[in-house]
C-alpha positions in Angstrom: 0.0 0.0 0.0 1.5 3.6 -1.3 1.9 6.0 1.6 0.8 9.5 1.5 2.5 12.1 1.1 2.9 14.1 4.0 1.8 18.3 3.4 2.2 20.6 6.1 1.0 24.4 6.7 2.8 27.3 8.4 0.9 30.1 9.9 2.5 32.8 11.0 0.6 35.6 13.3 2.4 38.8 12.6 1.5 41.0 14.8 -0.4 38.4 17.1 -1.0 40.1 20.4 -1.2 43.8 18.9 -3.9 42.0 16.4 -5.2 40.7 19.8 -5.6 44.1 21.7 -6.8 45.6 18.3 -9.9 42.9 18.2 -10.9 43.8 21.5 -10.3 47.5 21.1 -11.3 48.5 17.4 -10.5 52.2 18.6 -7.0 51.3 18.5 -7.2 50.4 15.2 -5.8 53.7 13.8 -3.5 54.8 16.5 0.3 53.7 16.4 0.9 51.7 20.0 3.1 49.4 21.3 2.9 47.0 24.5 6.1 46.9 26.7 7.1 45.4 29.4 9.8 45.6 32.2 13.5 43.8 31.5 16.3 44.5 33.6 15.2 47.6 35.2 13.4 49.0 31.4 10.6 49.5 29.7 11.1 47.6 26.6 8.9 46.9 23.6 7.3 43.3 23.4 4.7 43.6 20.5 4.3 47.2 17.9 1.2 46.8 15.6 1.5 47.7 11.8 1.5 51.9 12.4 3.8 52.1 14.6 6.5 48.7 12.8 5.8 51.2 10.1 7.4 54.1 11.9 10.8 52.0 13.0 9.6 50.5 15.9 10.1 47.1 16.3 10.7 44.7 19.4 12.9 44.6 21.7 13.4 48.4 21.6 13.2 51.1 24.7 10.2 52.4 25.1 12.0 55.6 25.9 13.9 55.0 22.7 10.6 55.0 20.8 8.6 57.9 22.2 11.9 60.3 21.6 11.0 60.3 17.9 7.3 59.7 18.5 6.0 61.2 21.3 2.4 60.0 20.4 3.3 56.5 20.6 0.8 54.7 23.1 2.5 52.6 25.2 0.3 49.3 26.8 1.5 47.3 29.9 2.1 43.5 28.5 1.2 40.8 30.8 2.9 38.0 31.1 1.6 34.2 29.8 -1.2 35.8 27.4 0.5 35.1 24.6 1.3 31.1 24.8 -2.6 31.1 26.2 -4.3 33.2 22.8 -2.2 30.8 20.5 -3.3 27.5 22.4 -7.2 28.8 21.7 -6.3 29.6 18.2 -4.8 26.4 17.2 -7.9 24.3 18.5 -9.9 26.5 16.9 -8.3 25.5 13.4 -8.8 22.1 14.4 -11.6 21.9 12.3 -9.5 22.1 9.4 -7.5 19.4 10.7 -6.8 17.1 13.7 -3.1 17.4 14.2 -2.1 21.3 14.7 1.2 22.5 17.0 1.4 25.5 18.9 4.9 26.9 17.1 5.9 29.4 19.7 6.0 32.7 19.8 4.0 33.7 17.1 3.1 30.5 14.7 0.8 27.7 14.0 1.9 24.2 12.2 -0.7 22.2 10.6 -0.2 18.4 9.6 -2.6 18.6 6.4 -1.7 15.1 5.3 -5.1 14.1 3.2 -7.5 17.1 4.4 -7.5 19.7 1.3 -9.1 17.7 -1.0 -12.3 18.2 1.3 -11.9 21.6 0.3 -11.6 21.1 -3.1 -7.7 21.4 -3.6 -4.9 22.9 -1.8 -5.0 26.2 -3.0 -9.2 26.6 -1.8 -8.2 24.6 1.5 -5.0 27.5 2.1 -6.8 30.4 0.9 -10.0 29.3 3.5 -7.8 29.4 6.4 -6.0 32.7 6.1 -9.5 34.6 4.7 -10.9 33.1 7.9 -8.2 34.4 10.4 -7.9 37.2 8.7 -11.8 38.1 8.9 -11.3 37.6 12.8 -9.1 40.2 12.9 -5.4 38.5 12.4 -2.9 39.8 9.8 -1.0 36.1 8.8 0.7 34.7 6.3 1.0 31.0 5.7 2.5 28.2 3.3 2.0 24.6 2.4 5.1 22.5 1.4 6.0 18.6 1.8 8.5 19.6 5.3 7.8 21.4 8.1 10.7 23.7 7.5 9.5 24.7 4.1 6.7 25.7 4.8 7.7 27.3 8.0 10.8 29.4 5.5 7.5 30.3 2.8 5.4 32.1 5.5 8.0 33.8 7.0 9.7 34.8 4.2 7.7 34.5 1.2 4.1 35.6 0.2 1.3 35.7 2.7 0.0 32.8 0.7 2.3 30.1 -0.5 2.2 26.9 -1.8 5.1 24.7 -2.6 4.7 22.0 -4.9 5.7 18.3 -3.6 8.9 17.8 -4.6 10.0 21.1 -5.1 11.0 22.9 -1.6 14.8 22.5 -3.0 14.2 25.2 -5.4 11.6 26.7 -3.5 14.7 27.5 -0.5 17.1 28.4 -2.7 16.7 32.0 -3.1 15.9 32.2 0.8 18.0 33.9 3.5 19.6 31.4 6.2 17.4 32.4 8.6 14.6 30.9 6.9 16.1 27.9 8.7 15.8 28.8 11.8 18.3 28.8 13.2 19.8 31.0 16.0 21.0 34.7 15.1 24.9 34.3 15.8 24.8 31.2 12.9 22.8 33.5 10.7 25.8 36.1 11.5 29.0 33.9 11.0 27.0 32.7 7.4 27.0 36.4 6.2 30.4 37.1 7.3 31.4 34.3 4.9 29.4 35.7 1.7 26.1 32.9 2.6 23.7 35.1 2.2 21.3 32.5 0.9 20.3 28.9 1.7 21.3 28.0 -2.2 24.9 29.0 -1.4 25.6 26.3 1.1 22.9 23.7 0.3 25.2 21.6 -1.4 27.8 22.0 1.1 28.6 18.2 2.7 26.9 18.1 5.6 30.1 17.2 7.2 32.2 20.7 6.3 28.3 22.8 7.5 28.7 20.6 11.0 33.1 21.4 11.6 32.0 25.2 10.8 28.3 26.0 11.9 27.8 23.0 14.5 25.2 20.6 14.1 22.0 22.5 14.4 22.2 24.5 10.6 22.9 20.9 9.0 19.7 19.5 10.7 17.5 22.2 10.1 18.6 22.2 6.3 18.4 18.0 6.5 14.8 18.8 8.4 13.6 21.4 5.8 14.9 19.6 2.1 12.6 16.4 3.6 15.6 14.2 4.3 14.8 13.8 8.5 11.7 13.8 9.7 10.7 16.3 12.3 8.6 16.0 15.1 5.3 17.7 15.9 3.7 18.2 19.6 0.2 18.5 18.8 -2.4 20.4 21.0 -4.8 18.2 22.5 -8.5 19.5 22.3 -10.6 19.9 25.7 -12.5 17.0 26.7 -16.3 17.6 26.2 -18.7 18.0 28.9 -22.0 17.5 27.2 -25.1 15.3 28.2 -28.2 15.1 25.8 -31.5 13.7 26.3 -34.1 12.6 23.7 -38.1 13.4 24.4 -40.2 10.9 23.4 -43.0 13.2 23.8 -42.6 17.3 23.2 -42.2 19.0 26.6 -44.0 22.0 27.1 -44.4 22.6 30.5 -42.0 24.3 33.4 -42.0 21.1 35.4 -40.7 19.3 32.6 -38.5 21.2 31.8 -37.0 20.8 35.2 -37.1 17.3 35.2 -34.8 17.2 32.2 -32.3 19.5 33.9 -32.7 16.7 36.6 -31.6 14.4 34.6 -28.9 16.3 32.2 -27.4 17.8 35.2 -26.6 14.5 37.4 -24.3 12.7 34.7 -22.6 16.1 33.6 -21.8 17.0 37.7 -20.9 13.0 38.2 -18.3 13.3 34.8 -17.1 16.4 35.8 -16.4 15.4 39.5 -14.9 12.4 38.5 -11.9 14.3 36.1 -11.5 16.5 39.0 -13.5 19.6 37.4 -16.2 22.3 37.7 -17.9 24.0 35.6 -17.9 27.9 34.6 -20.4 28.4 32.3 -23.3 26.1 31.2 -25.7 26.4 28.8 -28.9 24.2 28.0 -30.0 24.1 24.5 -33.5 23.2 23.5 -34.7 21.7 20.4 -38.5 22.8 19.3 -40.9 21.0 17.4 -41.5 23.8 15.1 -37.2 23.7 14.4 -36.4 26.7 16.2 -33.7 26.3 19.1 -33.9 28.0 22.8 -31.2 28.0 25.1 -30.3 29.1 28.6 -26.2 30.2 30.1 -25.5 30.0 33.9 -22.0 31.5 35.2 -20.1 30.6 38.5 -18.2 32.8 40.1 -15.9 30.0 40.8 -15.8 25.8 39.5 -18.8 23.4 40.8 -20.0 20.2 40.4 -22.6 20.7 42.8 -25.6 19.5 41.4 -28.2 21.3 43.8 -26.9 24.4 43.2 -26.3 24.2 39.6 -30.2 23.4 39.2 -31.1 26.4 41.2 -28.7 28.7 38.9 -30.9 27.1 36.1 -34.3 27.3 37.7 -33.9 31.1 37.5 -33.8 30.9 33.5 -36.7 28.5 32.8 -39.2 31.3 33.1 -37.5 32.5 30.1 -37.7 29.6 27.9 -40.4 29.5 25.2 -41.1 25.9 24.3 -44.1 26.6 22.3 -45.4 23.6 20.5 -42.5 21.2 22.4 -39.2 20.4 23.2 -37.9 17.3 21.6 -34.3 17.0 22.5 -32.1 18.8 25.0 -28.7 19.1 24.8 -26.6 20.7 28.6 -22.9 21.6 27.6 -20.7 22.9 30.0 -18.5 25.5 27.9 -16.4 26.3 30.5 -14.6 24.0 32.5 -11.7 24.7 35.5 -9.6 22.4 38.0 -12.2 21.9 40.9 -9.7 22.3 43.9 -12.0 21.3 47.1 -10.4 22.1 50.4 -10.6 19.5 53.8 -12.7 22.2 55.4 -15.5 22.2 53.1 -16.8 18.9 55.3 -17.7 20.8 58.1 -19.6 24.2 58.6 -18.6 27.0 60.0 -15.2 26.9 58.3 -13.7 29.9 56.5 -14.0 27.9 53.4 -17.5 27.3 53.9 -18.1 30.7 54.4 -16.1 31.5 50.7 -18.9 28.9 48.9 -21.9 30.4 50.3 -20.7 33.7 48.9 -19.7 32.3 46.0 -23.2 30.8 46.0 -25.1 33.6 46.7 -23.1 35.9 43.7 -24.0 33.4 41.1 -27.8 33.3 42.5 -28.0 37.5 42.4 -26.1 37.4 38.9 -28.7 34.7 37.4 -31.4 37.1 38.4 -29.8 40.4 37.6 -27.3 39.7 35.2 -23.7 38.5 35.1 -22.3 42.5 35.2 -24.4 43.5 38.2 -22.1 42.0 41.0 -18.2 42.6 40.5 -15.1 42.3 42.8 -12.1 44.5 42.2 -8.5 43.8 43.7 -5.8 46.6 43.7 -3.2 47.2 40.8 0.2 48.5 41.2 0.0 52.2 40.2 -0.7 55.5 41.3 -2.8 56.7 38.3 -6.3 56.2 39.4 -8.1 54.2 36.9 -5.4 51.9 36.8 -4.5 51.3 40.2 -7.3 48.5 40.1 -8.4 45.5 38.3 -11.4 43.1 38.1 -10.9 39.3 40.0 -11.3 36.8 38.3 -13.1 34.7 41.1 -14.5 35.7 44.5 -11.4 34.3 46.2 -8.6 35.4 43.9 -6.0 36.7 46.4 -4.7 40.5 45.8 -0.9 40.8 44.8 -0.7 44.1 46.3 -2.2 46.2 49.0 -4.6 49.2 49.0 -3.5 52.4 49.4 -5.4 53.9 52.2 -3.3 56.7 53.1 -4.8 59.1 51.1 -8.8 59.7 50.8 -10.2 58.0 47.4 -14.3 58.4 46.2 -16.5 55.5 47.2 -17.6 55.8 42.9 -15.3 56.6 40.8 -15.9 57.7 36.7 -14.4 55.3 33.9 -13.1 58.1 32.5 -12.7 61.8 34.1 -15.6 64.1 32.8 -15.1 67.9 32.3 -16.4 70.6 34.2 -16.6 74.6 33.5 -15.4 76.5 36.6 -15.9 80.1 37.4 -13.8 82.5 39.2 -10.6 80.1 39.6 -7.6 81.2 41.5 -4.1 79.7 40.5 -3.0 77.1 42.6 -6.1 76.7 44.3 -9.4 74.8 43.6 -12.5 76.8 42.2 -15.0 78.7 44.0 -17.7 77.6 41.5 -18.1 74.3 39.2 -20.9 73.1 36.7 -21.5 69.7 36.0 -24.4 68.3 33.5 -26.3 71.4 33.6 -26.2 72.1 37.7 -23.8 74.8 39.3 -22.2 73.8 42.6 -21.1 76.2 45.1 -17.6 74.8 46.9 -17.5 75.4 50.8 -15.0 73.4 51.8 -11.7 72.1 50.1 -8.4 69.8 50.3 -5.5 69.3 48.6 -4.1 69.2 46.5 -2.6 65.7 45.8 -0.5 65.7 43.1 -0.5 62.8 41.0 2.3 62.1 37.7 1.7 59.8 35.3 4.0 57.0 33.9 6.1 58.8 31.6 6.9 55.2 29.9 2.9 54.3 29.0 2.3 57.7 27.6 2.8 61.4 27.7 0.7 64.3 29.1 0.5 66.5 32.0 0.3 65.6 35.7 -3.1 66.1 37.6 -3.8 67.8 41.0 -6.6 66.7 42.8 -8.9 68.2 45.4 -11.4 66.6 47.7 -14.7 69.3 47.2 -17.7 69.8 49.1 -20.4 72.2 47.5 -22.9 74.3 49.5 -25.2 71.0 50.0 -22.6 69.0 52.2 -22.0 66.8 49.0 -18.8 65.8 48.0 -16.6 65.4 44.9 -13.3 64.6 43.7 -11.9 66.9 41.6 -8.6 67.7 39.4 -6.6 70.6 37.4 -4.8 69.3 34.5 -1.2 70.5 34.0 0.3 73.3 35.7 -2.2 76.8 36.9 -0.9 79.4 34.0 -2.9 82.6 33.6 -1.8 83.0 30.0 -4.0 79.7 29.4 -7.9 78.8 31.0 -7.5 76.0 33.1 -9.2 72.6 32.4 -11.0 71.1 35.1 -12.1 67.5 35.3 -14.4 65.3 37.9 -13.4 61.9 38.7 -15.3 60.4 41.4 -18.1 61.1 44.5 -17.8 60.6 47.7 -20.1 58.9 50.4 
């Protein structure tokens, strides 16, 4: 029996987590930024989208470097273990075009398309498919196929954002390349030039012997690897188990109480698989199929993982009101779409415990988010950093534990704005806060005032003027938190902003 012929594709993300900031923030789309993060006592630049690669930035660069000959730059804080996370999901989500695909770190995607493009009606459909689709989501990428993963790999980095090299052929297809098309590490890539090897064609048909005593063994395997002549290994990503239980209706259900009786019975095998592997679900979300062909479904949210059947059932007894089952429910269908390590402490046997204490609230914040909604309860922890709106963050469960502590020393409003709202002021004094301010139509009178606090702003993450705050109170014993921007200059009106309330 003939074997096939093995065919791999290369994707390469280009500007993967700038794309990624860019999806989530379309307002960014047309502003040059950066993100940057701290290495050996700097600021230094991790990711720069298309505008500001344009300009000359590029990685690894001072963030002070950057902003000296573009002061405009915006400069994002990069955290740490995003990136290795956004390419995981992206690589099971182009499972579907085939079951073997390997994270190829930092930036990259390899595919083993052995015998899938024909169900796409060729090579050239199944490639272009895959970029248009990552590309629609928001991704600039290029990609190749070829026979070797190096090949394909050299193509997508260095050829055409869509490249396919015939089988057979990734000899010529190298030829005209640059050595580091090969990857391999930057001093080879060096020592090659230095020598007049500016492309992989000059010292393909070097013995392998004579590239070993000169370059050391890794150029000669990654040419061996990339001309098809040693097989290369793939780690493949390994998709989430499913957590899904259906049930069949002999008869339509259209009534509440049945309803509930086929959570009863979806929910017990889901909570008994999950607690079984150790997990607890996230999110949940029942599916119902109508008679009439139309689909209804309902999503529950935990604040933290459960198996716990009882109160899983409650979460969903809150959403059945809002089902519509109409002429009948024939089949159900409960997937848990989120699923987390369930990590259930000793104390949890008795009551009374501190960690008994954690579930109920837990309990009780899913139970007042099924019935308000998931954005009406929310927990905050604080940030490290003195500018206001970022010197906090949202937790990610009820019992994340802060990395840092609160800053208490100075007074803060009990509601503070997203984003600092101007004011007009009337009869202001330099260096001192106004006797009058209106805000949304109404005038307040100032009685009382203190401060002011003056707070700078991190030079590195982007440019502007300092603000100094004053705690308010107007003629009605209410209080606000207000601030000047920049320096008091009578040549200049001042601009005056609000930024929170107090109690």
């Amino acid at each position: 029996m003939m074997e096939m012929q093995k065919r791999y594709v290369s994707i390469w993300f280009r500007y993967l987590m700038t794309d990624r900031l860019t999806i989530r923030q379309p307002a960014l789309k047309p502003i040059p930024f950066v993100l940057a993060a701290p290495q050996h006592g700097r600021m230094r630049i991790t990711a720069a989208n298309p505008l500001a690669t344009a300009q000359g930035v590029h990685t690894g660069m001072a963030t002070a470097d950057a902003k000296a000959f573009m002061p405009d730059l915006l400069v994002v804080e990069d955290k740490p273990g995003i990136q290795e996370k956004l390419l995981n999901r992206l690589g099971v989500r182009c499972m579907c075009y085939t079951p073997i695909v390997a994270p190829d770190h930092p930036d990259g995607l390899i595919f083993d398309s052995s015998g899938c493009a024909h169900l796409w009606g060729g090579e050239t459909a199944y490639l272009n498919t895959i970029i248009t689709r990552l590309q629609n989501n928001g991704y600039h990428v290029q990609a190749a196929l070829a026979d070797t993963i190096g090949a394909a790999w050299a193509a997508a980095h260095y050829g055409q954002s869509s490249t396919i090299i015939k089988s057979g052929t990734q000899r010529d297809a190298l030829s005209p390349l640059p050595p580091a098309a090969l990857r391999i590490d930057g001093i080879t890539v060096q020592r090659l030039h230095k020598l007049g090897l500016r492309t992989i064609g000059s010292f393909m048909d070097m013995p392998p012997s004579v590239l070993r005593r000169r370059f050391g063994n890794h150029l000669a395997c990654r040419l061996r690897q990339a001309l098809g002549h040693e097989d290369e290994a793939l780690q493949p990503l390994h998709p989430p188990p499913l957590y899904e239980e259906r049930l069949p209706c002999l008869d339509p259900i259209r009534t509440a109480t049945g309803i509930e009786i086929a959570l009863e019975k979806l929910v017990e095998p889901l909570c008994s698989r999950l607690a079984r592997a150790g997990k607890g679900l996230r999110k949940a979300t029942l599916v119902g199929y109508r008679v009439d062909g139309k689909i209804i479904q309902a999503t529950i949210g935990t604040n933290r993982p459960t198996a716990y059947m009882k109160h899983i059932l409650n979460l969903f007894s809150l959403k059945i009101p809002q089902l519509e089952p109409a002429l009948g429910i024939e089949l159900f269908v409960l997937k848990a779409t989120a699923v987390e390590d369930l990590n259930l402490p000793q104390g949890t046997l008795w009551e009374g415990t501190p960690e008994s204490e954690d579930l109920a609230i837990a309990q009780l914040l899913d139970k007042l988010a099924g019935k308000a909604g998931i954005c009406t309860v929310s927990r905050f922890l604080p940030e490290e950093n003195y500018w206001p709106e970022r010197s906090f963050k949202p937790a990610s469960t009820p019992t994340e534990k802060p990395t840092s502590e609160w800053l208490d020393d100075k007074p803060r409003p009990i509601r503070m704005l997203a984003k600092p709202e101007p004011v007009d002021v009337m009869a202001p004094i330099p260096d001192y806060p106004p006797m009058v301010f209106q805000y949304r139509g109404e005038r307040h009178h100032i009685k009382k005032a203190d401060g002011p606090e003056r707070i700078e702003r991190a030079w590195w993450l982007d440019s502007g003027e300092h603000r100094d705050y004053y705690c308010v109170e107007d003629d009605q014993g209410r209080r606000y938190w207000l601030f000047r921007l920049g320096h008091s200059e009578d040549s200049q009106p001042q601009q005056w902003f609000i930024h929170g309330f107090f109690a």
